[in-house]
Backbone as numpy.savetxt, mean C-alpha at the origin, in Angstrom:
# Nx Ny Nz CAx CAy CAz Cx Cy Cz
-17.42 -5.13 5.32 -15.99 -5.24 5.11 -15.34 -3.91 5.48
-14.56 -3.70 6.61 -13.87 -2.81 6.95 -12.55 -1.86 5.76
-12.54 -1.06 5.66 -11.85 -0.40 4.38 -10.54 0.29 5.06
-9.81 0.88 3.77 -8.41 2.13 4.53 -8.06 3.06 2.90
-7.74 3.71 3.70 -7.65 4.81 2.37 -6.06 4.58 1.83
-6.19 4.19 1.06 -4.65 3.76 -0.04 -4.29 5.05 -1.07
-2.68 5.01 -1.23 -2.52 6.18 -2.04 -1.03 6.05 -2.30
-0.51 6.00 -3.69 0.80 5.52 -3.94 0.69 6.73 -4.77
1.84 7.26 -4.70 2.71 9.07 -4.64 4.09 8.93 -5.63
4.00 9.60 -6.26 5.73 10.05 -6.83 5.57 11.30 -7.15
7.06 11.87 -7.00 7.32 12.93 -6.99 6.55 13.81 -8.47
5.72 13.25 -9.51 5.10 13.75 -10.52 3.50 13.63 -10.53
3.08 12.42 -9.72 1.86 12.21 -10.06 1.21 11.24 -8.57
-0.05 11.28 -8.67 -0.77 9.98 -8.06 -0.85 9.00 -8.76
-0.19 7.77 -8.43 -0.43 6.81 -9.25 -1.53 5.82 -8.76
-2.37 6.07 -7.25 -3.66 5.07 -6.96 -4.06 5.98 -5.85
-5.41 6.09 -5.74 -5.83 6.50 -4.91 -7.56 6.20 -4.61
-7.46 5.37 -3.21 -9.08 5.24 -3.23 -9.12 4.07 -1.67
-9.84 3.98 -1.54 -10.11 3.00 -0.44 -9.91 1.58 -1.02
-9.49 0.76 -0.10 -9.09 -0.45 -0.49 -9.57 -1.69 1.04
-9.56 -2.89 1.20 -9.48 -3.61 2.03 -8.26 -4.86 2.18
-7.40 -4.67 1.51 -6.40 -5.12 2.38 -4.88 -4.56 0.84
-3.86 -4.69 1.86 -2.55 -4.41 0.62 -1.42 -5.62 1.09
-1.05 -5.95 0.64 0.66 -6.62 0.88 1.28 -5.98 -0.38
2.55 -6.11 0.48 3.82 -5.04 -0.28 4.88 -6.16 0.29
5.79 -5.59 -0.48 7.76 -6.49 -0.33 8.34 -5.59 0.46
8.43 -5.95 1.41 9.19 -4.85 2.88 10.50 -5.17 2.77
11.70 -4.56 3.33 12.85 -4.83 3.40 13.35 -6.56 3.99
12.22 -7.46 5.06 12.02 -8.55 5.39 11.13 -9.17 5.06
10.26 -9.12 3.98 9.85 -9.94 3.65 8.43 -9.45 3.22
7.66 -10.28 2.58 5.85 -9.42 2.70 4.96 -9.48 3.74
5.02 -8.04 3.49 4.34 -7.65 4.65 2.73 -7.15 4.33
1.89 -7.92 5.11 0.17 -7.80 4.61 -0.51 -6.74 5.95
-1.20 -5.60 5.17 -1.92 -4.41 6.28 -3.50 -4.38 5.74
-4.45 -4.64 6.57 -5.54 -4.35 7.01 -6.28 -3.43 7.60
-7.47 -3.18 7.73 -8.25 -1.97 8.49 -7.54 -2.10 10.06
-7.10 -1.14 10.37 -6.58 -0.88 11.68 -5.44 -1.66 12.28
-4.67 -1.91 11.37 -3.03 -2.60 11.72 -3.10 -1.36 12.29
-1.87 -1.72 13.43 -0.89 -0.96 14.02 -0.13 0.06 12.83
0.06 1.20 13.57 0.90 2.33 12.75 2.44 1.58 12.71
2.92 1.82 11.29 4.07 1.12 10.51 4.76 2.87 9.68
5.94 2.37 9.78 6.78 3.42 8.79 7.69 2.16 8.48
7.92 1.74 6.74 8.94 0.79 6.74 9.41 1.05 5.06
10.93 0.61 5.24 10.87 0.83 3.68 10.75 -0.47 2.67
10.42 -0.40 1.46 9.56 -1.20 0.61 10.74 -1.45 -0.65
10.60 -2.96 -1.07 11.87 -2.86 -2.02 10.99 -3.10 -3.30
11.44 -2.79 -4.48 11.14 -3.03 -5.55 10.26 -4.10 -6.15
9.40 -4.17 -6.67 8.02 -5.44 -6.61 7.13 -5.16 -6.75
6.06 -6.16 -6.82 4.54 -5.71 -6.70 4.06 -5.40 -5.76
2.94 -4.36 -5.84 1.93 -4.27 -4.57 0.55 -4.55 -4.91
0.15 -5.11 -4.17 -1.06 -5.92 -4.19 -2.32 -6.01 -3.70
-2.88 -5.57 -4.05 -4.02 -4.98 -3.01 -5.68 -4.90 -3.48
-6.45 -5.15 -2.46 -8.36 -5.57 -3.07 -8.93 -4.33 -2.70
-9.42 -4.09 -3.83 -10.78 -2.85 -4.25 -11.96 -3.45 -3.21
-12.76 -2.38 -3.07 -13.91 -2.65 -2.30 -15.01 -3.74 -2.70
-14.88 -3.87 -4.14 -16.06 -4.83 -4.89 -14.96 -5.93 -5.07
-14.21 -6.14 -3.94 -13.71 -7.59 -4.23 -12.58 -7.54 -5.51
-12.44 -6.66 -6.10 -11.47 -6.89 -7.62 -10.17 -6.87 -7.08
-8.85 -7.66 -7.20 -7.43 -7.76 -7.29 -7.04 -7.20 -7.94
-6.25 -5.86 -7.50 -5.13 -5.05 -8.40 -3.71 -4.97 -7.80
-2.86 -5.13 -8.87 -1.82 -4.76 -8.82 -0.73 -3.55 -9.34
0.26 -2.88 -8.71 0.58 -2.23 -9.55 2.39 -2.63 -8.92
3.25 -2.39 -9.96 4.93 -2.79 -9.66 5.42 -1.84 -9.70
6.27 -1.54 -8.71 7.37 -0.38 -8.26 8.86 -0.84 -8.54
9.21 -0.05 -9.66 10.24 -0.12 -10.30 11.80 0.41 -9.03
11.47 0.84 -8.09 11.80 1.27 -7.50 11.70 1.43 -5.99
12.86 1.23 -5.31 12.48 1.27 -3.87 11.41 2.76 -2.93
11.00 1.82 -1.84 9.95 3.03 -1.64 9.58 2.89 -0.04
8.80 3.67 0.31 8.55 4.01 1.70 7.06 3.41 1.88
6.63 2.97 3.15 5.25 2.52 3.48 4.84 3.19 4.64
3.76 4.21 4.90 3.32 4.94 6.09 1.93 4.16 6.56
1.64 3.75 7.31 0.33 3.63 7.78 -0.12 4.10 9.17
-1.10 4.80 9.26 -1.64 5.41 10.37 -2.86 5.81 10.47
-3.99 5.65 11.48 -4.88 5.89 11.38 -6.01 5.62 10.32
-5.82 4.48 9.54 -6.47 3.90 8.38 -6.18 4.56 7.32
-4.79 4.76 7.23 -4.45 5.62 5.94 -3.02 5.11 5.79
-2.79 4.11 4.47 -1.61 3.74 3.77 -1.33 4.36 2.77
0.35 5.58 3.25 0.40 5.82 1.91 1.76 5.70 1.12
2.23 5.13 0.44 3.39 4.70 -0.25 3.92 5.89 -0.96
5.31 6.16 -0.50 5.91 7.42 -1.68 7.31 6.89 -2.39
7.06 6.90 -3.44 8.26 6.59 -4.37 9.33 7.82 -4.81
């Protein structure tokens, strides 16, 4: 199973950080789902859950109270609030 390094940021803390195999997030149009080696994305992210599978298969979520930014590049998604 191909992986990407995930990492959701606020201006106080890390709130996730670790490799993951896939995320969907609430994009300004709609949800948007990123995988090992999507195309490089800069988009902004509206308020909602993000959703995303751990390497052993486990479903986590975490909700952003707040609008936010989505970077992906080079197998590295990283969300800053």
């Amino acid at each position: 199973m191909k992986s990407f390094s995930f990492e959701v940021l606020t201006a106080e803390k890390t709130e996730f950080s670790g490799e993951i195999s896939s995320l969907v997030v609430r994009a300004s149009d709609g949800e948007l789902g990123v995988l090992s080696d999507h195309a490089p994305i800069i988009t902004p992210l509206k308020a909602g859950d993000i959703r995303f599978k751990l390497l052993d298969g486990k479903d986590e979520r975490l909700s952003l109270a707040e609008d936010g930014l989505l970077i992906f590049n080079k197998n590295r998604a990283t969300i800053l609030l």
